[in-house]
C-alpha positions in Angstrom: 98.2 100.9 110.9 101.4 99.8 109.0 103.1 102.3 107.0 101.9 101.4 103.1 105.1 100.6 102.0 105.4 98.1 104.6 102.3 96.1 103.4 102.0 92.6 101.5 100.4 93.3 98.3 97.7 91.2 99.5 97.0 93.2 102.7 97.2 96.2 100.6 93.8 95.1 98.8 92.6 93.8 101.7 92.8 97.2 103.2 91.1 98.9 100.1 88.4 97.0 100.6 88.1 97.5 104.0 88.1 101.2 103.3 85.7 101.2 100.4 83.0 99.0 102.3 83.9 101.7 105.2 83.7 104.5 102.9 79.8 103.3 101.6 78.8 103.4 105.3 76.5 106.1 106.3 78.2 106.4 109.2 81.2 107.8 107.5 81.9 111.5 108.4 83.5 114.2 106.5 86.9 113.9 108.6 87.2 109.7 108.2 86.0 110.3 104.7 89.2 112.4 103.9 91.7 110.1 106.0 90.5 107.1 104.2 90.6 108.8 100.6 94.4 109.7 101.1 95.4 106.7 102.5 93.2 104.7 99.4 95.4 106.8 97.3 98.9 105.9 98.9 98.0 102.1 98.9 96.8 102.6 95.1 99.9 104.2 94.1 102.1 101.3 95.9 100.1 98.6 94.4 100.2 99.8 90.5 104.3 100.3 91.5 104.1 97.2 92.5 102.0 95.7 89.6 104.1 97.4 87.0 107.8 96.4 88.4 106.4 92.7 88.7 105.4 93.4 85.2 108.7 94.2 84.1 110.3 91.7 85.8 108.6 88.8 84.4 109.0 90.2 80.7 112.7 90.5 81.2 112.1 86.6 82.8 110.3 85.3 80.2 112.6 86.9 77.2 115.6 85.4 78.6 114.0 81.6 78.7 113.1 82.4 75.2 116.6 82.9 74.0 
């Protein structure tokens, strides 16, 4: 498993889907149930980082073509 800051935004969803279909499974335990809900949480977090710096970046973008 790659550390979540080493993941493409698009594997990062990828894997939150994974974990949610996973996670709907009755044949999810307590103990996987916990390991997937913090590691849903640390890809979350890393994408809406990601999300809002890409934000950023393409209003800064878009005001300087507009000047």
């Amino acid at each position: 498993m790659k550390p979540v800051a080493k993941l493409k935004y698009n594997e990062a969803i990828a894997e939150l889907e994974s974990i949610l279909e996973a996670m709907k499974s009755r044949n999810c335990d307590i103990d996987a149930l916990t390991q997937m809900t913090r590691r849903a949480a640390e890809i979350r977090e890393e994408c809406r980082s990601r999300l809002t710096t890409a934000s950023s970046d393409l209003q800064d973008i878009l005001e300087k073509l507009g000047k």
